[in-house]
C-alpha positions as CSV (number, residue, x, y, z in Angstrom):
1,X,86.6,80.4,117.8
2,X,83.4,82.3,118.8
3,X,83.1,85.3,116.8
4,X,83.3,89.0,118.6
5,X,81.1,90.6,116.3
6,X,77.9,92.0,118.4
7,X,74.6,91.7,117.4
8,X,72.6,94.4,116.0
9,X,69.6,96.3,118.1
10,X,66.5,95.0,117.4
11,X,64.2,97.8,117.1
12,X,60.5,98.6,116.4
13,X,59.4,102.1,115.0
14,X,56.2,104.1,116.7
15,X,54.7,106.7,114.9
16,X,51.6,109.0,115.9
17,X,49.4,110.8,112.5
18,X,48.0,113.9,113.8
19,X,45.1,115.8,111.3
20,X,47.6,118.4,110.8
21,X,51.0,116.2,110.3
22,X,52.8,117.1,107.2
23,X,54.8,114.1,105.1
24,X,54.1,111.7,107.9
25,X,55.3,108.9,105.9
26,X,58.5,110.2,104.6
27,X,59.2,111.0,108.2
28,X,58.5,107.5,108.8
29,X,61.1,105.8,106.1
30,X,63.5,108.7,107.4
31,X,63.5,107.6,110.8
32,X,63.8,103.8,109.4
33,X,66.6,104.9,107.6
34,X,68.1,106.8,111.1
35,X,67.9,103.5,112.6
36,X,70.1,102.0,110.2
37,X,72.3,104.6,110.1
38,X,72.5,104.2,114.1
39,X,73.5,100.1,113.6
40,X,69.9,98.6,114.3
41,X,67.7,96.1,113.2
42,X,64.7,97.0,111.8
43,X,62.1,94.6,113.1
44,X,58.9,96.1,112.2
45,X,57.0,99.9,112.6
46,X,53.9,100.7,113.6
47,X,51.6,103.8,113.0
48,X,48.3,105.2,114.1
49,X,46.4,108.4,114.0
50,X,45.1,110.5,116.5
51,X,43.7,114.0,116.6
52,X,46.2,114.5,119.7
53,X,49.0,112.4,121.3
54,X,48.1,110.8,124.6
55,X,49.4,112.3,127.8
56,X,50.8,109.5,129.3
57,X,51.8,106.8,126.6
58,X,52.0,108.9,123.0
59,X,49.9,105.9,121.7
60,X,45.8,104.5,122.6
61,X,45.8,101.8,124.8
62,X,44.6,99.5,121.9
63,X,48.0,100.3,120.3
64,X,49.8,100.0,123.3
65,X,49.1,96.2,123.7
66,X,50.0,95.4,120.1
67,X,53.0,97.1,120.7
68,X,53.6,94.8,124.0
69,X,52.9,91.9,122.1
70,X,55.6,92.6,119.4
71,X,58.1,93.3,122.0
72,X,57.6,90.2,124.1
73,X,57.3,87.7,120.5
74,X,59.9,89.9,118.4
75,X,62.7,89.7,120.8
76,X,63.3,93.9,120.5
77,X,65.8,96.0,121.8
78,X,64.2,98.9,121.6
79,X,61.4,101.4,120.5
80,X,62.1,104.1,118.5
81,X,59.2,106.9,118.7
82,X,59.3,109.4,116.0
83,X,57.2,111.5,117.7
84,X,59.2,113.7,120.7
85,X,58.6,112.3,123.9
86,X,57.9,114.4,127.3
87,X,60.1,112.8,130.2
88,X,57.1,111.5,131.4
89,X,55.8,109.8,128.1
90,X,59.0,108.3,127.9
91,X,59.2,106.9,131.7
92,X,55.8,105.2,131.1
93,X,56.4,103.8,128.1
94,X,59.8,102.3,129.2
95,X,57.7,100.8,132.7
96,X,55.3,99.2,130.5
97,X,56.7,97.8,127.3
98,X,59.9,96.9,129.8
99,X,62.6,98.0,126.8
100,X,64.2,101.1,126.3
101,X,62.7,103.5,124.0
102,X,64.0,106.6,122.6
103,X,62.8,109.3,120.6
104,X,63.4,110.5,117.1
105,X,65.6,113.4,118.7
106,X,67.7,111.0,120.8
107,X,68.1,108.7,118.2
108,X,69.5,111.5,115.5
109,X,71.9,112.7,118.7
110,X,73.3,108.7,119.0
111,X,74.2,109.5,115.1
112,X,75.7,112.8,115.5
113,X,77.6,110.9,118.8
114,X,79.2,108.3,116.4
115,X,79.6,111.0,113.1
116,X,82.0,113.5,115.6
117,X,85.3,113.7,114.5
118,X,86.3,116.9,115.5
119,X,86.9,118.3,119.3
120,X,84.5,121.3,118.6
121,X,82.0,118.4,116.8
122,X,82.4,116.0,120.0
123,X,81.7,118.8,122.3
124,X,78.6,120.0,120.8
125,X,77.1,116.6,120.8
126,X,78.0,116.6,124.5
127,X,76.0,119.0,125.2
128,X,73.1,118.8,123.3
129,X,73.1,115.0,124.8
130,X,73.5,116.6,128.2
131,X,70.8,119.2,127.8
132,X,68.3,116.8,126.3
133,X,69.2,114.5,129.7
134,X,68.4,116.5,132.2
135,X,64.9,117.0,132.6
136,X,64.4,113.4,132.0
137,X,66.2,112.5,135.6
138,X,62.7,112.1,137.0
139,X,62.6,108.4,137.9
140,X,64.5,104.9,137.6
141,X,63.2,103.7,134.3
142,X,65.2,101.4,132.3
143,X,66.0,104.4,129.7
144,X,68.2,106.5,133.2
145,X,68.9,102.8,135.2
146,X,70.9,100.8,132.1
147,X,74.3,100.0,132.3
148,X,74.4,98.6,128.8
149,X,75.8,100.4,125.6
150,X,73.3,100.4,122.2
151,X,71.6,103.4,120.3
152,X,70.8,106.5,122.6
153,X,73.5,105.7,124.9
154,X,76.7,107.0,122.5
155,X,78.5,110.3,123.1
156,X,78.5,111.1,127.2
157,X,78.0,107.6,127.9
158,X,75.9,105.7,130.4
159,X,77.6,107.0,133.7
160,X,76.5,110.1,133.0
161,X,73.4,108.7,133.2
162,X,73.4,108.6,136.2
163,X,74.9,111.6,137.3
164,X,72.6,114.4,139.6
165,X,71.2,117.4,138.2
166,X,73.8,119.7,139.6
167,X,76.6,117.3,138.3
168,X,74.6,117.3,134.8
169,X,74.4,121.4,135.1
170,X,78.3,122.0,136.2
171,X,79.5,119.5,133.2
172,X,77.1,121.8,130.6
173,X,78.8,125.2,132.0
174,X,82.0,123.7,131.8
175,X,81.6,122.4,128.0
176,X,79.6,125.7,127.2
177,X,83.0,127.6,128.4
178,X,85.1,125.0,126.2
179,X,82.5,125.7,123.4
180,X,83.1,129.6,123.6
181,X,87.0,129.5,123.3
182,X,86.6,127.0,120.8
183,X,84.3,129.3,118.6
184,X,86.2,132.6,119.8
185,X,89.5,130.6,118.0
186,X,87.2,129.9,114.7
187,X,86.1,133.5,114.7
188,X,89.9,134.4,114.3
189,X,90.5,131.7,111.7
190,X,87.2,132.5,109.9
191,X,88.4,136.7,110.2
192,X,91.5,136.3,108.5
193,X,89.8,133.8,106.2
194,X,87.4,136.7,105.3
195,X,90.3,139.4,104.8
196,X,91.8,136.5,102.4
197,X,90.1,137.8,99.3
198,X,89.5,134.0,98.9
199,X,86.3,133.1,97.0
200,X,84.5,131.1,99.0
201,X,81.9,128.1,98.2
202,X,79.9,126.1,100.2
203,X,78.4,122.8,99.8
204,X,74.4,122.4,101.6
205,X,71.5,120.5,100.8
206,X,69.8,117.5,102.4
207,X,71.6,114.7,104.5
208,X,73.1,112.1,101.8
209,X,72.6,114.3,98.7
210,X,75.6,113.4,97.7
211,X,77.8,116.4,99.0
212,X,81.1,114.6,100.0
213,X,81.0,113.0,96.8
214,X,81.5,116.5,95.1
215,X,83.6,117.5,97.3
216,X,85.7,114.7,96.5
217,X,85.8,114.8,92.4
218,X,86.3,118.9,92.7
219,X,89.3,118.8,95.2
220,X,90.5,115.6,94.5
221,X,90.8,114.9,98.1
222,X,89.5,112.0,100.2
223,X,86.3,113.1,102.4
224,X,84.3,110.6,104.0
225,X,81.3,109.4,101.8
226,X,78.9,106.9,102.2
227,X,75.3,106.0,101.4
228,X,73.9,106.9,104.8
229,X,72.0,110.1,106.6
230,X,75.2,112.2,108.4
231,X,78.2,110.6,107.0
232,X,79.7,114.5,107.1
233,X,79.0,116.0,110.2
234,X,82.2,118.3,111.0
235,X,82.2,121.0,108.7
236,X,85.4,120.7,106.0
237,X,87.2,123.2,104.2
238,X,89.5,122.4,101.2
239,X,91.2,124.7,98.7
240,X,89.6,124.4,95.0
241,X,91.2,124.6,91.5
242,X,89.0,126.3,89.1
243,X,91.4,128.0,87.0
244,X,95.2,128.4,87.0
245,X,95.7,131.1,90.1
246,X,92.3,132.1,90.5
247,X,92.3,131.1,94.9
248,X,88.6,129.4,96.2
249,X,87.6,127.3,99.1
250,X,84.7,124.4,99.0
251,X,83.4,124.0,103.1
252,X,81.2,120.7,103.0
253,X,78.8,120.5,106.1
254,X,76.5,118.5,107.9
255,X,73.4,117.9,105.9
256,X,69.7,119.0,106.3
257,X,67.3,116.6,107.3
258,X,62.9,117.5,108.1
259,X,62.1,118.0,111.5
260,X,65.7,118.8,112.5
261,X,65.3,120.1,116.4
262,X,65.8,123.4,117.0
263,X,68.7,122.4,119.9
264,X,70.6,120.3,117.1
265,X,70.3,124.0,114.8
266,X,71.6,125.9,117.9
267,X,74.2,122.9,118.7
268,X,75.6,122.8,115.5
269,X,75.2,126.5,115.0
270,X,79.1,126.9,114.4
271,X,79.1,124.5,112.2
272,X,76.2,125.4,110.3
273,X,78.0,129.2,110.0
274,X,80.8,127.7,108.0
275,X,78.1,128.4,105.1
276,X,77.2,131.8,106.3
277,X,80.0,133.4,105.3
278,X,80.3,132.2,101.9
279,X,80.1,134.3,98.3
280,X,78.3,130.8,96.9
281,X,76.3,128.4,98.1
282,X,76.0,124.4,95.8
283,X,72.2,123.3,96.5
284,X,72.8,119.7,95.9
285,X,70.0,117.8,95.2
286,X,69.1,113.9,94.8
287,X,67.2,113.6,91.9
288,X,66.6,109.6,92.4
289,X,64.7,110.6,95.7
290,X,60.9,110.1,94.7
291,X,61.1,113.1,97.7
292,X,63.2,115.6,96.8
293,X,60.6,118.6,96.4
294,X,60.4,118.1,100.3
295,X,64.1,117.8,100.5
296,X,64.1,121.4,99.0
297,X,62.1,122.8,101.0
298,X,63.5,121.7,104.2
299,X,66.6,123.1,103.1
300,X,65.0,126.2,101.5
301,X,63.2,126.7,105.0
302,X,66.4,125.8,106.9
303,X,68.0,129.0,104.9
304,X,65.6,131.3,105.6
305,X,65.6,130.8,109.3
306,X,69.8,131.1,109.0
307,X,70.0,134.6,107.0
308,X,71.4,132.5,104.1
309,X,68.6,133.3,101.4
310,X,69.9,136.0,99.7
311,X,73.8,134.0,99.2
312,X,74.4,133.5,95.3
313,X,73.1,130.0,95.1
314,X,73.9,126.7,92.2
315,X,71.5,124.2,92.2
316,X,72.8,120.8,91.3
317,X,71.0,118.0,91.0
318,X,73.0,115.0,91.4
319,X,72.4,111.0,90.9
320,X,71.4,111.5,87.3
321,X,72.6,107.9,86.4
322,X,69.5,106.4,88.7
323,X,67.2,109.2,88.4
324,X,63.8,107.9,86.4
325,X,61.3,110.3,85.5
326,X,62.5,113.1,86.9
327,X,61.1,116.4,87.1
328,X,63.0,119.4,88.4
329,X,61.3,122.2,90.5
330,X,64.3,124.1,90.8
331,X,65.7,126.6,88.0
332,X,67.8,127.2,87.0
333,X,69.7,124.2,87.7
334,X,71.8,121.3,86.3
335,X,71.7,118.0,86.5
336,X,74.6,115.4,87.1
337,X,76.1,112.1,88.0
338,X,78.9,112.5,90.3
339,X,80.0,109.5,89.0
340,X,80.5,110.2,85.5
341,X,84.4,110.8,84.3
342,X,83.2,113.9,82.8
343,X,81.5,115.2,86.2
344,X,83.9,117.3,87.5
345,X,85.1,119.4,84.7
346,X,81.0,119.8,84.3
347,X,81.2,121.1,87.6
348,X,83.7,123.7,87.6
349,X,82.5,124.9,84.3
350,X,79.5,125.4,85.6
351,X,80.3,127.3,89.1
352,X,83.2,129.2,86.7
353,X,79.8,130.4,84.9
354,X,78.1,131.3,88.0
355,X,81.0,133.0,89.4
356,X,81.2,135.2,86.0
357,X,77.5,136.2,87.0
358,X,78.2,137.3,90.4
359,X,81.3,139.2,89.2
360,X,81.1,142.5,87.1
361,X,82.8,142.6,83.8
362,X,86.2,144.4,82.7
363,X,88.3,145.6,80.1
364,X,91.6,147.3,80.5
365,X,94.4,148.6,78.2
366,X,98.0,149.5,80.1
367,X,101.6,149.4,79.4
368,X,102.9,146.0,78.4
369,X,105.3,146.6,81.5
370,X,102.5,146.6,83.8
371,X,101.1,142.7,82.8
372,X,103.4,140.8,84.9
373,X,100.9,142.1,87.6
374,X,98.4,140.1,86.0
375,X,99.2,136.9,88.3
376,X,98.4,138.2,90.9
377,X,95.5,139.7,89.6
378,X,94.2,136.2,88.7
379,X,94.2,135.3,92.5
380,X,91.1,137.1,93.0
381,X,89.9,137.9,89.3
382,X,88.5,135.3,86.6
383,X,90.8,136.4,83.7
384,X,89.6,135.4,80.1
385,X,92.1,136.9,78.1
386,X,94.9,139.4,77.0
387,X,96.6,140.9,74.6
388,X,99.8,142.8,74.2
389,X,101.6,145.1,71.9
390,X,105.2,146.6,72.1
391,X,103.6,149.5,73.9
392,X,100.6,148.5,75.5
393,X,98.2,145.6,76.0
394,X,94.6,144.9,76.8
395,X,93.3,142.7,79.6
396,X,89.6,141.4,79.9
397,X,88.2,139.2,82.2
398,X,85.8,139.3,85.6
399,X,86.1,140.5,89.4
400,X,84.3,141.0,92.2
401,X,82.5,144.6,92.5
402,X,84.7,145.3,96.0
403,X,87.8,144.3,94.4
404,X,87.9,146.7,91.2
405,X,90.2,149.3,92.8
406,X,93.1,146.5,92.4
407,X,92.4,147.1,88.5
408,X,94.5,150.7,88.9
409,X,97.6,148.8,89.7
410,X,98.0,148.4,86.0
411,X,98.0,152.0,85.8
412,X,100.8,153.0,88.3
């Protein structure tokens, strides 16, 4: 029997150090961890600086015939630049190292390609793909010739390779129409979601955080995790037990990673808005990551640029049972294992607590025939206690500042 399984891509990472590049080697051990992520072989990387890419290749000439050697001895694939490519950076390279190479944009694209689940997801990716394609049909180099499958070539597929401009432009109006019915569908949803009174949480923070994993121990439901960048790329919406009646929703998204293109942003824009529209926001944060300051930031930065600063926001830092010598930068905050047994009731103690801070205070005193209106009170309102009498009773407990006028029902 000959076995069917195929062989992994064997790729060799390019990267260019300009005098004003900013964590060039996390942004190296990112994109080797892409590639990974993607199905490939890591065969080797190699780096040089430069006060300004070259023109033509990206790389000097000196390091353009190492990198021909290692193609030719190494047996590669493929060459992954972390560096974006112009189409005509790209062409060259391909003529002369006589593989296909890709660029860190296209290579997070292939991964978003294979994360889709959704139709709205699979779409987007489409057309990003698509957009990103186009003004690279400028020649016959092996990257727009190959017939083969492998990393960069997920999602449309390699007919559309070859497809004109005109066919290229008519497919992104038609998936840009798709795209707009799609959304204007989510806007109702998302509408009557909003009239809900439902409080709603979301989950952000930097690609494998560890966000599905809380998602998992606070709804007790089954979301894909995995120790690898995007292994949640649709965004997911789940109902959330924090107290007996009191109704909230936890929306996991696709994580935050440096460097992210602004076309991915603007792709995934509807997916991103599942967080926009939240009354809290979970920073989760992996505290083993010797990096996580930058993480922060990213994600920090990311918020700024999507109106999302000024949402209520928990930081959690998670992974506390491989964390060593860790220093927050973040406060307040908390700090976790997801793994632990007493992890989620941690959790939901501690967003029940944050909650209590975002809502305002009250105290009531009404007829004892007016408290069987109390459960539905608790679908909206964090109730800590009551107390009744034969005549009267007194409730206490916290609500949002909008929702107080429901508090006179006790006083019809």
């Amino acid at each position: 029997m000959f076995g069917t399984e195929k062989a992994q891509e064997r790729v060799i990472l390019v990267g260019v150090e300009l005098p004003d590049s900013e964590h060039f080697e996390l942004s190296m051990t990112e994109l080797a961890n892409l590639a990974k992520t993607a199905g490939a072989q890591v065969v080797t990387s190699y780096t040089q600086k430069k006060d300004k890419y070259d023109s033509k290749f990206l790389v000097g000439s000196g390091k353009l015939t190492e990198l021909q050697a290692a193609v030719d001895a190494q047996e590669v694939d493929t060459v992954i630049v972390n560096n974006r490519l112009t189409p005509r950076q790209n062409t060259n390279l391909e003529n002369q190292l006589g593989v296909k190479v890709i660029d860190r944009m296209q290579l997070i694209l292939d991964i978003f390609a294979l994360r889709a689940r959704s139709h709205e997801g699979k779409l987007q990716v489409h057309l990003a793909q698509l957009k990103y394609m186009l003004p690279r049909l400028i020649g016959q180099g092996i990257m727009l010739s190959r017939q083969a499958g492998g990393i960069g070539s997920r999602g449309p597929g390699e007919s559309q390779l070859e497809l004109n401009r005109r066919s290229i432009r008519k497919q992104i109006s038609d998936i840009e129409r798709q795209l707009k019915m799609v959304g204007q569908n989510r806007e109702r949803i998302r509408e009557k979601r909003l009239h809900s009174e439902t409080f709603k949480i979301g989950l952000i923070g930097y690609t494998n955080a560890g966000k599905s994993t809380l998602m998992n121990i606070l709804t007790r439901k089954e979301q894909y995790e995995a120790d690898e960048l995007f292994a949640t790329l649709d965004a997911t919406t789940k109902q959330i037990h924090l107290t007996e009646g009191f109704q909230a929703t936890l929306t996991d998204t696709v994580g935050f990673i440096q460097d992210l293109p602004t076309e991915l942003v603007a792709a995934f824009q509807s997916t991103l808005e599942e967080s926009r529209y939240v009354d809290l926001l979970i920073h989760v944060i992996d505290a083993s990551d010797p990096n996580h300051e930058t993480h922060e930031k990213v994600v920090m930065e990311l918020l700024q640029k999507l109106d999302m600063a000024e949402i209520p926001r928990l930081t959690v830092y998670n992974k506390a049972d491989v964390a060593h010598d860790f220093i927050p930068s973040l406060f307040p905050h908390t700090l976790i294992s997801a793994k632990s047994k007493e992890a989620p009731e941690q959790l939901r103690q501690l967003i029940l607590a944050k909650i209590k801070a975002i809502f305002v205070p009250f105290s009531l005193t009404a007829e004892a025939s007016q408290f069987y209106k109390s459960y539905d009170l608790s679908k909206f309102a964090l109730l800590d206690s009551y107390d009744m009498a034969e005549s009267d009773g007194k409730l206490s407990g916290y609500i949002a500042e909008e929702n107080q006028w429901r508090l006179e029902a006790f006083y019809d």
